[in-house]
N, C-alpha and C positions, 0 to 999 in steps of 0.2 A: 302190304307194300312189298313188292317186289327188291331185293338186294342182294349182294352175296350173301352167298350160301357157308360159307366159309372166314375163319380169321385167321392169317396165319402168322405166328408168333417165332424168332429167331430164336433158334437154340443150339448154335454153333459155340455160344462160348456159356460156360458153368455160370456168370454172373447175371445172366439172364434167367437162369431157372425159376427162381421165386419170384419173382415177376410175371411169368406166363403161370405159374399154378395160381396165384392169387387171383389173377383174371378171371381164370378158366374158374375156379371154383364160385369166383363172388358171377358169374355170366347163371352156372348151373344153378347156387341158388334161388336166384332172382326168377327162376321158369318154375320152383315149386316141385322140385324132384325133393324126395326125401332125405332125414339126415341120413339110412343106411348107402341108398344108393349115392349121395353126393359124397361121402367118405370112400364109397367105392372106387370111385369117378378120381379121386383125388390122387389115389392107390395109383391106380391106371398113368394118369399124368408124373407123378413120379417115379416110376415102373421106366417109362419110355425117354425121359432126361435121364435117368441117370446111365439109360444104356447108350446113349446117344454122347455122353458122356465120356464113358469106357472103351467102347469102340469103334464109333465112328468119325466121320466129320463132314461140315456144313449142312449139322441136324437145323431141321425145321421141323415147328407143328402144325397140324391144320387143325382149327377147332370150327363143327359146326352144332348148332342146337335147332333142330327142327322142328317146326311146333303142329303137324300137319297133322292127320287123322292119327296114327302112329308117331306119336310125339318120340324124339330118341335124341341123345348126341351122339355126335362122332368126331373120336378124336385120330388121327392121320400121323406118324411119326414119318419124316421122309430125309434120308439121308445118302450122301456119295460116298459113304464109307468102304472097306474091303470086301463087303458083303459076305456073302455064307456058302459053302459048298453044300451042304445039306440043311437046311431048313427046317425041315422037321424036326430030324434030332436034337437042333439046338432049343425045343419048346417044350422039352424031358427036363424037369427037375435037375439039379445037379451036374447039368451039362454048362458049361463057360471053357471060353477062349482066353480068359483072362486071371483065371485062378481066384473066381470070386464064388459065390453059393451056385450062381446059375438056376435062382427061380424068378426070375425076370420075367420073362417071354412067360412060363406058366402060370403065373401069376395074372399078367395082363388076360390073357387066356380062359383062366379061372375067373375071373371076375367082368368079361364083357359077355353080352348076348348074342354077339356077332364077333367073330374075330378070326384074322386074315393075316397071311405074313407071303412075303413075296422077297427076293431076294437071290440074285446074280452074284457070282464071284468076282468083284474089281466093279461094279456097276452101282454098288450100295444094296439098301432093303426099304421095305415099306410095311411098313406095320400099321394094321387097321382093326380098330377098338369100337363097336359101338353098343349103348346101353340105352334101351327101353324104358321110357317111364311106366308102361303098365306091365304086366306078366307077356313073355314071348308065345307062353300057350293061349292069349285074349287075338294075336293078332291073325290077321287073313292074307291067304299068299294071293295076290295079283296074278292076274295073265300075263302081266310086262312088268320087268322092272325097271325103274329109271333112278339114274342117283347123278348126281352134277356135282362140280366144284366150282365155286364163280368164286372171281376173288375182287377187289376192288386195285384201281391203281396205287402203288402202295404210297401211302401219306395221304391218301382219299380216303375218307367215309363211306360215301356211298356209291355202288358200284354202276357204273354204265354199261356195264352185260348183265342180264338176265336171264332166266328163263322158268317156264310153267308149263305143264301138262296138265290134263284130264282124262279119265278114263270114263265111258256110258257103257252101256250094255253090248254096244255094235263096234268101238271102235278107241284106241287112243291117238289122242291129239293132243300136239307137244310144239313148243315154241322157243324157240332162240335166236336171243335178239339182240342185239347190240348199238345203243344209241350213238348217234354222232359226237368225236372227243368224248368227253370223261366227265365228272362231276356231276354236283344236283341238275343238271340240265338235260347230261344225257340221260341219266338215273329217273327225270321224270319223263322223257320221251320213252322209256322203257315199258313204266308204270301204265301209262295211257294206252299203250303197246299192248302188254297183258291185259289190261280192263277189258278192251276193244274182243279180245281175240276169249277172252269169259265170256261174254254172253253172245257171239258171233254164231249163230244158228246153221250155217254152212259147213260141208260135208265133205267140202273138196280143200284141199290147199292152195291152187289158183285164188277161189274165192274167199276164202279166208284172207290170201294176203292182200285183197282188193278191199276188203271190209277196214282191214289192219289202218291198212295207207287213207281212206278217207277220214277214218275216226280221229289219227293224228297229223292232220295237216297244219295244224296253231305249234305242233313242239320242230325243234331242231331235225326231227327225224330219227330212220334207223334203217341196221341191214337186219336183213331177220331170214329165218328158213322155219319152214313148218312140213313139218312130218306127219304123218296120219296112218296107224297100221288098221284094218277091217279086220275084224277076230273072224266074220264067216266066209270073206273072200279070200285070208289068209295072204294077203298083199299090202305092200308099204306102196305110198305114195306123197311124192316130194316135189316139194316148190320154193325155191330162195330167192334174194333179191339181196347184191350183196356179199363180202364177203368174208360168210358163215361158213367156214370149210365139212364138207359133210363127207365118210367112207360108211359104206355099208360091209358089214365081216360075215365071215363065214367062216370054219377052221383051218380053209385051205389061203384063204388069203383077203383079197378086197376090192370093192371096186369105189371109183368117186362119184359124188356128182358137183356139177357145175351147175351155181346159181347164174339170176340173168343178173346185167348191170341195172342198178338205178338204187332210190332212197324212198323206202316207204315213208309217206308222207311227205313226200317233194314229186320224183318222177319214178314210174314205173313202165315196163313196157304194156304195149296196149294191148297184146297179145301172149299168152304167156300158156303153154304147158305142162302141167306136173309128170314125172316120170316116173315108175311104177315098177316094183319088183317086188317077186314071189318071196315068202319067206324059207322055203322049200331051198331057195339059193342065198338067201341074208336072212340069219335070227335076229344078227345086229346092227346100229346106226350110230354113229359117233358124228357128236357135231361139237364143233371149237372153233372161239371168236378168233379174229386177229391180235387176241394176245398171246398166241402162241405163233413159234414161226410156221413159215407157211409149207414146210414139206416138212410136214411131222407127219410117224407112221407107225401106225398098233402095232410094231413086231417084237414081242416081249415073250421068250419062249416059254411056253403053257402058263403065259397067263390068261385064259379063257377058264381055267378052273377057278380065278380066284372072287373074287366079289368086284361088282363092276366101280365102286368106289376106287378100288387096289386098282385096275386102270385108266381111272381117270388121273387118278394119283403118279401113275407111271409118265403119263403122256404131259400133265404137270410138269412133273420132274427134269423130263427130258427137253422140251421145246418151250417152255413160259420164255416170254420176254423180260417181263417184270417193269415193263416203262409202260402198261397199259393194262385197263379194263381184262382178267381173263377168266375164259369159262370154256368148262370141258363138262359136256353130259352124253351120258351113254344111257340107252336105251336096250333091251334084250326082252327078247316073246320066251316065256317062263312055261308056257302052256298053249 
C-alpha cells in the first residue's frame, strides 16, 4: 500500500521528547531490526532532541522505515534555529556552542550508515541519520537515486499524495500523484493509481498516463506527473496532468515544466505531448504536490553536495503548507 513515507513528530518543546522516542523505537522494533541496531537508532533519536533542545528552535522530526529491497530508517532532524557558520567543525568531538561535551553531531555520525548535515547561519540545520537493516557492504548503488518525503495531512492517517518508481534494464519510471482532497479516498484513488502504473507495459509517459486515467475511473481521481529517464538515450521525458509542480536542476540553475489541465480518471486532454530533455543539461527532477506553496525553489547554497533526502528536507522546511496532503521526491542519474 502506497502512504507517506514519513512521520513527523513535534519537538519544539522538551515534553514531547519521550513521547517521539517511544514511538520511534516501539515503530523500529515491530520491522525486526535487531536489539544492537534498535539501541543504536535510539542513541541517534536522543542525540538530535536533545540538540534540538540546546540550540535550536521549532525542532521537528521526521521518521521514515522503508521496507523496500534495501530495508533502512531514516530519521530527519529539521529546525529554524541560528544554524551554524561551519558545519563541519561542529561534527569534531569536543566542539559545542553551548559549553556542553560536544559529541552530539559525532555520535549521530558514528552510529548511522548514511549521515548528512546541512546548515545556514540565521536559516536553522538539517540533520540526516539513516541506518540499514542489512551490512552497507551487501547493498548495490543504482543508476538513479530517488528518495521522497510524503507527509499526510497532519491529524490524517493516511496520506492522499504518493508516489512509486521502478527501475528495468532500459529505463526508470517514477510516479507522483496526488489524489483529489485528503483522506482514505484520496489515499485509495492513489493506491489504484500505483497499481495501474505497476504493471502498465508502456514506455512513454503520455501513454502511461492514459493507461493511469482508464484504470481509475470508479475512484475520486488524481493529478499525477510521470517522469521516465532511458539510461541508453540518456534523456528524461515528461507528462503531468495537474498540479504536480516539476523543475529539472542542473548546478547552474533550473528550468520548469508545465503540466496540461485536467483529473486522471475524470478528464484529460485528448492530445497530450510529453517533453523531453538531455540529461547532459538536467541530472535532476524534483516534483512537489500542492502541499507546498506554489513558487518554491531549490536555491540552498551547495546543497547539491548533500543527500537528496537533505533536499527534499530543505524544500519541506521552507514552503510546506501543513493544511494538506505533502510530497517532495527528488530523483538524480548517479551513473
Amino acid at each position: 500500500m502506497v502512504n507517506s513515507t514519513h512521520v513527523s513528530f513535534r519537538a519544539d518543546d522538551r515534553s514531547y521528547f519521550s513521547i517521539l522516542k517511544k514511538e520511534i523505537h516501539a515503530r523500529i522494533q515491530e520491522s525486526g531490526y535487531s536489539e544492537k541496531k534498535i539501541g543504536e537508532i535510539d542513541i541517534i533519536v536522543s542525540e538530535m532532541t536533545s540538540n534540538l533542545f540546546k540550540h535550536a528552535r521549532d525542532g521537528e522530526i521526521l521518521f521514515g522505515n522503508f521496507s523496500d529491497d534495501d530495508e533502512y530508517v531514516e530519521i530527519i532532524s529539521i529546525d529554524n534555529g541560528p544554524g551554524m557558520s561551519d558545519p563541519n567543525r561542529m561534527m569534531n568531538d569536543g566542539i559545542s556552542s553551548t559549553n556542553t561535551l560536544g559529541h552530539g553531531l559525532g555520535s549521530i555520525k558514528r552510529l548511522s550508515d548514511r549521515f548528512d548535515l546541512y546548515s545556514q547561519k540565521g536559516w536553522g540545520s538539517i540533520v540526516l541519520s539513516r541506518v540499514y537493516k542489512k551490512s552497507v557492504s551487501q547493498l548495490k548503488r543504482p543508476p538513479v537515486d530517488v528518495r521522497s518525503i510524503v507527509l499526510a495531512k497532519p491529524g490524517e492517517t493516511l496520506s492522499g499524495d504518493g508516489s512509486y518508481y521502478k527501475i528495468s534494464g532500459e529505463s526508470l519510471k517514477l510516479l507522483v500523484a496526488d489524489g483529489l482532497g485528503h483522506g482514505p479516498e484520496a489515499n485509495k484513488a492513489v493506491n489504484e493509481a500505483v497499481n495501474a502504473f505497476k504493471v502498465c507495459p508502456a514506455n512513454s509517459p503520455v501513454e502511461i498516463i492514459q493507461y493511469i486515467h482508464t484504470s481509475i475511473k470508479k475512484t475520486r481521481g488524481i493529478v499525477g506527473t510521470v517522469a521516465l529517464f532511458n539510461f541508453k538515450s540518456k534523456r528524461w521525458s515528461i507528462a503531468g496532468i495537474g498540479n504536480i509542480s516539476t523543475k529539472l536542476l542542473n548546478p547552474l540553475g533550473y528550468r520548469n515544466y508545465i503540466s496540461y489541465n485536467g483529473i486522471m480518471g475524470h478528464n484529460i486532454p485528448n492530445s497530450m505531448k510529453e517533453q523531453e530533455f538531455s540529461s547532459e543539461d538536467f541530472q535532476q527532477v524534483i516534483l512537489c504536490s500542492d502541499g507546498l506553496k506554489t513558487r518554491w525553489e531549490p536555491k540552498f547554497p551547495s546543497i547539491h553536495k548533500c543527500d537528496l533526502s537533505v533536499l527534499a528536507a530543505a524544500l519541506y522546511k521552507d514552503y510546506a503548507r501543513k493544511t494538506d496532503d505533502m510530497s517532495v521526491v527528488v530523483a538524480k542519474i548517479t551513473s
